[in-house]
Backbone as a chain_set.jsonl record, in Angstrom:
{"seq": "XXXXXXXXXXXXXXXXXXXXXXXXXXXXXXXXXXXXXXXXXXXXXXXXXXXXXXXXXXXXXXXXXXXXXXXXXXXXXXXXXXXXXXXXXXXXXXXXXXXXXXXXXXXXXXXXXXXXXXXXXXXXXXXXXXXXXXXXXXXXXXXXXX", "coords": {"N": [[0.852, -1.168, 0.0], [0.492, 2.122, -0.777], [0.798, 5.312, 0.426], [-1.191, 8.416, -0.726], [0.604, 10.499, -1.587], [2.636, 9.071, -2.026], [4.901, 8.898, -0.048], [4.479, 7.677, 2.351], [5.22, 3.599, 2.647], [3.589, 0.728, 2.965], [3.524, -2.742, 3.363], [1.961, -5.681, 2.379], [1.394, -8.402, 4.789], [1.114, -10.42, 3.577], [1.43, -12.216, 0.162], [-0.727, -10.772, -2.17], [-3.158, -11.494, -4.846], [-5.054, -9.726, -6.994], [-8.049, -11.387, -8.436], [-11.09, -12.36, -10.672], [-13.835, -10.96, -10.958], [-14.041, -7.659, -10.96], [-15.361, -6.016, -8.77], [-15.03, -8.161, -6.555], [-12.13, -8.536, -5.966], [-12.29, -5.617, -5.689], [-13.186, -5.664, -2.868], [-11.755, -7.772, -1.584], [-9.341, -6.868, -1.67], [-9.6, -4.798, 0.094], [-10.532, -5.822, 2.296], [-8.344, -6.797, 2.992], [-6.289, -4.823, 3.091], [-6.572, -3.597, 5.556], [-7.29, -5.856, 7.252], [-4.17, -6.011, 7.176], [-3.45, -3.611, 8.288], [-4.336, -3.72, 10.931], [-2.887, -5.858, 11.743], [-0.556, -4.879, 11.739], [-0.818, -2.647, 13.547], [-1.081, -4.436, 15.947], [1.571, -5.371, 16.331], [2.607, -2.975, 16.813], [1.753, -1.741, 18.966], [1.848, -2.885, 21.125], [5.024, -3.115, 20.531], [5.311, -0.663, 21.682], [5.921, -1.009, 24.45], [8.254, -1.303, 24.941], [9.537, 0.94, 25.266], [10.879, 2.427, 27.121], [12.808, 1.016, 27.636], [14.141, -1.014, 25.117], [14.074, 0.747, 22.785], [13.575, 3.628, 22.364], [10.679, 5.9, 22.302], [11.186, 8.06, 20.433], [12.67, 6.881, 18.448], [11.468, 4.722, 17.783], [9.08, 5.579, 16.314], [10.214, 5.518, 14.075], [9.52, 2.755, 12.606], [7.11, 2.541, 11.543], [4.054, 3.506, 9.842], [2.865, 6.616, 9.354], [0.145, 6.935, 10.282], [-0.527, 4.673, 11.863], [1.896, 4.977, 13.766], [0.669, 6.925, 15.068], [-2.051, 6.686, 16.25], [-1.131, 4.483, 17.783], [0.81, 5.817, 19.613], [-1.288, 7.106, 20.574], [-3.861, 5.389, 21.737], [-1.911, 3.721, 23.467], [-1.026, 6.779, 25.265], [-3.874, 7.092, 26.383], [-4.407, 4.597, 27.979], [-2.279, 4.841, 30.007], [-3.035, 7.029, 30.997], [-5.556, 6.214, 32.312], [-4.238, 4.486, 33.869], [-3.265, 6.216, 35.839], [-5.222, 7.661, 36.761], [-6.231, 5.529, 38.014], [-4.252, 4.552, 39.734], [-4.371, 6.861, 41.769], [-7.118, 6.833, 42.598], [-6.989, 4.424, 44.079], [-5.404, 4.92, 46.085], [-2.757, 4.948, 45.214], [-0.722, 5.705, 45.088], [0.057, 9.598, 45.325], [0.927, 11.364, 43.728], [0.805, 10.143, 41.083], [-0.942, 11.564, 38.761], [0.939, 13.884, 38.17], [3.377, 12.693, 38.076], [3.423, 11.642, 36.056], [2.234, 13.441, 33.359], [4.731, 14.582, 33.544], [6.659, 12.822, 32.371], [5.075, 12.981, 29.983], [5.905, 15.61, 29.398], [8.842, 14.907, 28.92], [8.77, 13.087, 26.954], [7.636, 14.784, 24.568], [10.14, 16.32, 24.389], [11.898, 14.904, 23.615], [10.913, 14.415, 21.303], [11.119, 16.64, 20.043], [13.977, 17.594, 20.239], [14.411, 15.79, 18.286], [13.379, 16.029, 15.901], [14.306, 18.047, 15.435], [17.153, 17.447, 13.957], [19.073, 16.286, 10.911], [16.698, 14.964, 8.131], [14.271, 12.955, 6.343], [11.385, 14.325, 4.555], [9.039, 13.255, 5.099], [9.305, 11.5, 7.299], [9.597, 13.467, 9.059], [7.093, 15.672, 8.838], [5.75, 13.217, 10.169], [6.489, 13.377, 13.041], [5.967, 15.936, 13.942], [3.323, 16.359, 13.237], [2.71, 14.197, 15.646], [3.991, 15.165, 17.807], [2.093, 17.844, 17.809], [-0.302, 16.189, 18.566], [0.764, 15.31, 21.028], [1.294, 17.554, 22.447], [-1.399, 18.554, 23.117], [-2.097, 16.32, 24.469], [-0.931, 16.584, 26.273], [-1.338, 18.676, 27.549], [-4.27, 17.936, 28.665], [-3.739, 16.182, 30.549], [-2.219, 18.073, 32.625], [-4.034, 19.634, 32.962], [-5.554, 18.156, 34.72], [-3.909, 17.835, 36.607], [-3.962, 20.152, 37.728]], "CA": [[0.0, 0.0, 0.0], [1.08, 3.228, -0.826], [0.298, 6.664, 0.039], [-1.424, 9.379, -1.771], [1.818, 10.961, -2.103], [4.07, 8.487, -2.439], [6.216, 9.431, 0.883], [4.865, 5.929, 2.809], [4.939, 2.262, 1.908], [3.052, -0.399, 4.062], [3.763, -4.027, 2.581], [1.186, -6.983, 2.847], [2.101, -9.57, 5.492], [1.079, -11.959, 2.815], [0.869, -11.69, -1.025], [-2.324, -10.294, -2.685], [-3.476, -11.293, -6.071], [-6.696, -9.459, -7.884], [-8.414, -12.367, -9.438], [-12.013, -12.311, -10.682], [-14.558, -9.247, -10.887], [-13.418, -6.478, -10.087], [-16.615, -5.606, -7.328], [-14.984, -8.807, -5.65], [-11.409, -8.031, -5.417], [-11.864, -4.699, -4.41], [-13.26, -6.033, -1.528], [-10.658, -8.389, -1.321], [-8.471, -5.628, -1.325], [-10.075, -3.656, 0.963], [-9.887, -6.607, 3.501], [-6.422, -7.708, 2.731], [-5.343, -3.867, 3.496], [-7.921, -3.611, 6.871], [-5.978, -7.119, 7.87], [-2.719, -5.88, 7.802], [-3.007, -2.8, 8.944], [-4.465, -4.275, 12.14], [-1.158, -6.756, 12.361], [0.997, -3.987, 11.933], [-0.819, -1.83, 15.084], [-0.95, -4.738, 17.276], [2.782, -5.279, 16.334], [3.142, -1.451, 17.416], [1.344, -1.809, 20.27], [3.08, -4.325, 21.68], [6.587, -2.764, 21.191], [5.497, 0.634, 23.072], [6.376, -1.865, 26.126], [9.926, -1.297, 25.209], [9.998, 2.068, 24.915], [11.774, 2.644, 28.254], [14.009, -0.216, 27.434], [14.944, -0.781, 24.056], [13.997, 1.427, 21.784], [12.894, 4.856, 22.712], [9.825, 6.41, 21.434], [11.391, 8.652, 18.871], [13.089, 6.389, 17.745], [10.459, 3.61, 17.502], [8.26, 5.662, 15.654], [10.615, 5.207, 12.419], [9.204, 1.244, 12.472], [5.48, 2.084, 11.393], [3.32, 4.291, 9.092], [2.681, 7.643, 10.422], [-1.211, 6.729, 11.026], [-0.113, 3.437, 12.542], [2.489, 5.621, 14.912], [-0.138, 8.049, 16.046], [-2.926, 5.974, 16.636], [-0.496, 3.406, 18.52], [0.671, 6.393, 20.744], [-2.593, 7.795, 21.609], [-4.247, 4.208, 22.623], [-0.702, 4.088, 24.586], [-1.474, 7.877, 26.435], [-5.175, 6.83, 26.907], [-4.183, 3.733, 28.67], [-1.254, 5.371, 30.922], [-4.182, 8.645, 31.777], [-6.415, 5.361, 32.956], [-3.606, 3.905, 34.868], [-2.709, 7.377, 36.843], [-6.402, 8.011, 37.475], [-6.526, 4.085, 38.885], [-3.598, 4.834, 41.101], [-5.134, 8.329, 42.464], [-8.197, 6.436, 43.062], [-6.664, 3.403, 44.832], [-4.127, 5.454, 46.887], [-0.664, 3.606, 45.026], [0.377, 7.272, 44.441], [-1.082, 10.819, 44.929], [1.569, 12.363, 42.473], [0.415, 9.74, 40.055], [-0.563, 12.191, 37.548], [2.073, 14.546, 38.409], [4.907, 11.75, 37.513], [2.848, 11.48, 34.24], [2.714, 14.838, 33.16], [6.153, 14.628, 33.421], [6.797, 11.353, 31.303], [4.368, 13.409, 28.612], [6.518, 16.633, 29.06], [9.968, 14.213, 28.044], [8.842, 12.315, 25.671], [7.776, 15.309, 23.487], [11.138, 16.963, 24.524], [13.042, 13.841, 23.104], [10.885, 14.335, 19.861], [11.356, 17.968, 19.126], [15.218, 17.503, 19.169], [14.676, 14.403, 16.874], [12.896, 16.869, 14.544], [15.748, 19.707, 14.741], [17.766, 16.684, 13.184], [18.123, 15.798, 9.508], [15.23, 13.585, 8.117], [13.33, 13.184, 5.368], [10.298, 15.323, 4.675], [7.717, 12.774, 5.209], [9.291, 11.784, 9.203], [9.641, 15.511, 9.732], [6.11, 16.024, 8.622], [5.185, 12.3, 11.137], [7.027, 13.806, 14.106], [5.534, 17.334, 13.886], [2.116, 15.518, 14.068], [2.81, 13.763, 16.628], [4.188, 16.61, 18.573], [0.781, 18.855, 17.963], [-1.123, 15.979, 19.163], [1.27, 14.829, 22.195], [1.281, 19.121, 23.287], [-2.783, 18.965, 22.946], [-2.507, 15.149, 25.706], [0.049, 17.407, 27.813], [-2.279, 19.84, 28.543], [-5.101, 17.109, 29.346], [-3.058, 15.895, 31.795], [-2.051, 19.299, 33.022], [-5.179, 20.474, 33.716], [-5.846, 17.075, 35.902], [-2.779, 18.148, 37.771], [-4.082, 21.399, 38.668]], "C": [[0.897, 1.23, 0.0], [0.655, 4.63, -0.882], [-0.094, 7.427, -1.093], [-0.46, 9.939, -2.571], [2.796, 10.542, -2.259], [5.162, 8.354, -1.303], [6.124, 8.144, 1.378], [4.509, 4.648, 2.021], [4.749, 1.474, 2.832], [3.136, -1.794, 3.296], [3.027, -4.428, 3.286], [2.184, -7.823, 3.292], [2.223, -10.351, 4.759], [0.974, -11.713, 1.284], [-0.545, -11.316, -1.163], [-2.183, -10.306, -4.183], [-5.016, -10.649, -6.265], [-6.92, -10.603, -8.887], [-10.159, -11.991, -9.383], [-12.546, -10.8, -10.913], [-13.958, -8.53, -10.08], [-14.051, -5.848, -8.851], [-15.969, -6.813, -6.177], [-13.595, -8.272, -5.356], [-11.249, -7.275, -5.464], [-11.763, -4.895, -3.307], [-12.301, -6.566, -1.041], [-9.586, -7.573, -0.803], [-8.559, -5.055, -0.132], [-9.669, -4.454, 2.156], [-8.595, -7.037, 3.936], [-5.958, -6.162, 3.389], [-6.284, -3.352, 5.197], [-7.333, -4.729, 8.014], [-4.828, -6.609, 8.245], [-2.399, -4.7, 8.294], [-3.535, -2.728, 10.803], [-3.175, -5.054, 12.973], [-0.412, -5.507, 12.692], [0.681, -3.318, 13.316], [-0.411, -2.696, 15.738], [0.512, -4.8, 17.564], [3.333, -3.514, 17.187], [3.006, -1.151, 18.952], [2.034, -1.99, 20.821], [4.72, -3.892, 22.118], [6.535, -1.433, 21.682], [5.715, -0.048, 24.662], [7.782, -1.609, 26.284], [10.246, -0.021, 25.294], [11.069, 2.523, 25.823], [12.815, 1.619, 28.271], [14.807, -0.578, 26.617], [15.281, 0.294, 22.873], [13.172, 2.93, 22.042], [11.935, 5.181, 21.832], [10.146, 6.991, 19.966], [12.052, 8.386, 18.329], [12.148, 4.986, 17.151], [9.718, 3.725, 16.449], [8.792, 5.784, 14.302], [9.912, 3.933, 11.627], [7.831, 1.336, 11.862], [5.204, 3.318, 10.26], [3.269, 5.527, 9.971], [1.157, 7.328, 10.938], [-1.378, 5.743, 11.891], [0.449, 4.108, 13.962], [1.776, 6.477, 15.502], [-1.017, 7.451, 16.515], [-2.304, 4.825, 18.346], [-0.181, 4.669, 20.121], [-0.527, 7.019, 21.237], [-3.462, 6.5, 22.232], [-3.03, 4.251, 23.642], [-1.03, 5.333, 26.065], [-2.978, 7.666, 26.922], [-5.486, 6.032, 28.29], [-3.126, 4.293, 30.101], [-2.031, 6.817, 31.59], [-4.851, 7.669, 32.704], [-5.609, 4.548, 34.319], [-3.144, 5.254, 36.282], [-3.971, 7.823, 37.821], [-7.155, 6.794, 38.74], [-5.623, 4.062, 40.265], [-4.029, 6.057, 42.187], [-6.071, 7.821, 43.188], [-7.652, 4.985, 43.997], [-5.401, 3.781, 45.809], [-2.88, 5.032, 46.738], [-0.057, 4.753, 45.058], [-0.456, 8.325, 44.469], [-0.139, 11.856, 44.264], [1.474, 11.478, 41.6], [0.457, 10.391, 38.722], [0.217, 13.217, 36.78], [3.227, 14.273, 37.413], [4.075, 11.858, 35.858], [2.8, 12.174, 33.417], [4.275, 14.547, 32.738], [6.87, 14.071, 32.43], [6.116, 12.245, 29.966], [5.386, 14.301, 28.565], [7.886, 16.072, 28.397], [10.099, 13.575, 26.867], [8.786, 13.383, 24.213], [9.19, 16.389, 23.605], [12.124, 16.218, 23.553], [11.967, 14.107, 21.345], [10.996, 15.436, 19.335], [12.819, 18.186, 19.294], [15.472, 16.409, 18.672], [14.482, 15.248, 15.48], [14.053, 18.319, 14.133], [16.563, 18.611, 14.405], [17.383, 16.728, 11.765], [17.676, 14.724, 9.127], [14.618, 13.882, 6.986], [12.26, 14.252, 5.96], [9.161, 14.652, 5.016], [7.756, 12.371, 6.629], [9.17, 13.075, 9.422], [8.01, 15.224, 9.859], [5.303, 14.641, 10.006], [5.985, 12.806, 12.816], [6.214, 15.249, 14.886], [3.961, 16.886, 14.227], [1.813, 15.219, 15.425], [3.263, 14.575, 18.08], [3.196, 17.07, 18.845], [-0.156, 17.747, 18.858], [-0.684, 15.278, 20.588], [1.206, 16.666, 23.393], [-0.329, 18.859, 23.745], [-3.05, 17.669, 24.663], [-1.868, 16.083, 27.228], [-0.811, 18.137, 28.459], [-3.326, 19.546, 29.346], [-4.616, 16.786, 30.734], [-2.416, 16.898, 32.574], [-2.949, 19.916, 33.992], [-5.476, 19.127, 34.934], [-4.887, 17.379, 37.271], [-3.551, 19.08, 38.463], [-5.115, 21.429, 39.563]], "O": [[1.907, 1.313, 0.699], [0.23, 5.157, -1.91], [0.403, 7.288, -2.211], [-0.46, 9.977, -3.801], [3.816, 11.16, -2.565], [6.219, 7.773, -1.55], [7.043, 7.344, 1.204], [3.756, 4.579, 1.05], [5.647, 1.362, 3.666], [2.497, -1.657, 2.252], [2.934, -4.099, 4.469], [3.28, -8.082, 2.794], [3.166, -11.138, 4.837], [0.233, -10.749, 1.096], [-1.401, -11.557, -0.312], [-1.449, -9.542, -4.81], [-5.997, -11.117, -5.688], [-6.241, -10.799, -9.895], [-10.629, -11.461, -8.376], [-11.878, -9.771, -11.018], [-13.501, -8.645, -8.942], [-13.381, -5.242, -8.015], [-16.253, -6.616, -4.995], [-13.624, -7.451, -4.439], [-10.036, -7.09, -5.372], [-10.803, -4.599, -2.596], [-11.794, -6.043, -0.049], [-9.073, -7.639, 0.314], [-7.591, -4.851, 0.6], [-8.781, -4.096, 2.93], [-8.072, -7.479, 4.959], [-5.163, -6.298, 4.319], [-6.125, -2.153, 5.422], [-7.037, -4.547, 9.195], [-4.409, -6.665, 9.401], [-1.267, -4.513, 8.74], [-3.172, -1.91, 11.649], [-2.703, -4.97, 14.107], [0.196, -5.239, 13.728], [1.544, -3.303, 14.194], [0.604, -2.407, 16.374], [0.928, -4.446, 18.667], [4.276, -3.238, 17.928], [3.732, -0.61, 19.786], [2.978, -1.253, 21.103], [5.39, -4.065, 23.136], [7.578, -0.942, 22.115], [5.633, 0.521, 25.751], [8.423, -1.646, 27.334], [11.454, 0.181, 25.419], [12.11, 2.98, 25.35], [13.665, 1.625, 29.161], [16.011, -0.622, 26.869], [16.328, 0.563, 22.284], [11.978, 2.984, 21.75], [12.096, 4.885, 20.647], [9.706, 6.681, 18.859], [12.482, 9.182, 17.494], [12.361, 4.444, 16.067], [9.466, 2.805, 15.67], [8.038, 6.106, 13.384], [9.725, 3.928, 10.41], [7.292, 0.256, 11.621], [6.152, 4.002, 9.875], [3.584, 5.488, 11.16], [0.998, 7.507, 12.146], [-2.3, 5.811, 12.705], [-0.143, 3.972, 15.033], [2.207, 6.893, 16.577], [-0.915, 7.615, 17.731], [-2.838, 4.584, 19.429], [-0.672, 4.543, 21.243], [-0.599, 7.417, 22.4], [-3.766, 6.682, 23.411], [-3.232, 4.866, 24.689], [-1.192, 5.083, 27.259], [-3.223, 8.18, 28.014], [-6.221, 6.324, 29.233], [-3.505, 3.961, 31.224], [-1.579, 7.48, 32.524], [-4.867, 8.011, 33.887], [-6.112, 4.149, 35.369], [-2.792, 4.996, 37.433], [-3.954, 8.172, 39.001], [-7.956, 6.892, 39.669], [-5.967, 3.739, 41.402], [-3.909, 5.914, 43.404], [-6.117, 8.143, 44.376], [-8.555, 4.717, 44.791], [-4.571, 2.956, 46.189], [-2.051, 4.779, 47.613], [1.173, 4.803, 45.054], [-1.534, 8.298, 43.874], [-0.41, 13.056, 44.26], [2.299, 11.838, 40.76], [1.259, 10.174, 37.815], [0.293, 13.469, 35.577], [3.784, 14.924, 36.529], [4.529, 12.199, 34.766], [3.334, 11.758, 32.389], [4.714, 14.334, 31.608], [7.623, 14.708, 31.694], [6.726, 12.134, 28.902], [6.114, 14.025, 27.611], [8.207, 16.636, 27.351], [11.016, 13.47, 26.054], [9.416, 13.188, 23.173], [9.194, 17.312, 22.791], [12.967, 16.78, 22.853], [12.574, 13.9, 20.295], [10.997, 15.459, 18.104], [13.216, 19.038, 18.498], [16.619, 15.975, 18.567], [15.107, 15.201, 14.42], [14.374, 19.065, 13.207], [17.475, 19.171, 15.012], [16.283, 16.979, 11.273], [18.034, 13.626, 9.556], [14.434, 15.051, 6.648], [12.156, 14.796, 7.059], [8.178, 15.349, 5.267], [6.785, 12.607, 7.347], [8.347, 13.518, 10.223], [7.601, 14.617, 10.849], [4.396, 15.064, 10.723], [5.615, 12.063, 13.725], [5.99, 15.439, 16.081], [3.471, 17.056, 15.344], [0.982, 15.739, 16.17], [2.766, 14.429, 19.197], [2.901, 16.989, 20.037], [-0.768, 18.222, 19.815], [-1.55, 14.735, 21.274], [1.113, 16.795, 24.614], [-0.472, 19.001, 24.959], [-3.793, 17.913, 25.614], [-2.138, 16.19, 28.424], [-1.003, 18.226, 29.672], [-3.63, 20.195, 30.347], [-5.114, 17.136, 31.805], [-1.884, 16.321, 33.523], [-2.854, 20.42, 35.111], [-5.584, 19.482, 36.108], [-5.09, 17.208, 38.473], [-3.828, 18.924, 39.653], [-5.248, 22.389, 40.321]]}, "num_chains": 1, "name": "protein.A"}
């Protein structure tokens, strides 16, 4: 699969031939690219576990599509808002969302000097994204602080 513009390329897990009417393998199509772009999140998913371990975020997010990498981190910050609000509420921590905040304020620190690096135009343009909509979670979690 390949972007509008040409900048990304998503490969099928598995070949894909068009055989038959064309009303069928579109569909075909349609499912075959619906399939793998499901593999590829959960694959994404999955390795935001390492982020603190092997592979840092802004560097991780070279491994995926840019709609793949944004999607993957915002289920990610959704899940880590649910876990801060679970500790608050179960007394494990009452700077819970404090420490979290915090974790949001580094991570987009570590990606805006990835982006003053040189990079293609199509990461630039998946970083910068990801930025606007990691500033927009910061502030969510900001205001919870206050």
């Amino acid at each position: 699969m390949y972007s509008k513009d040409g900048g990304e390329y998503v490969p099928f897990n598995t070949p894909f031939v068009c055989t038959g009417a064309v009303e069928s393998y579109l569909c075909d199509l349609e499912a075959k690219m619906i399939i793998t772009l499901k593999e590829i999140l959960d694959v994404a998913k999955e390795a935001t576990e390492d982020w603190d371990l092997q592979k840092p975020r802004h560097l991780w997010l070279d491994d995926y599509n840019a709609q793949t990498a944004l999607l993957a981190t915002q289920i990610l910050w959704t899940e880590e808002t649910a876990r801060a609000f679970e500790e608050l509420e179960n007394g494990g921590s009452e700077s819970a969302m404090k420490d979290y905040y915090n974790v949001t304020v580094s991570r987009i620190a570590a990606l805006i000097e990835r982006v003053r690096t040189d990079m293609s135009s199509e990461l630039r343009i998946k970083i910068i994204t990801i930025i606007t909509i990691d500033v927009h979670e910061r502030d969510v979690v900001e205001k919870f602080v206050l």
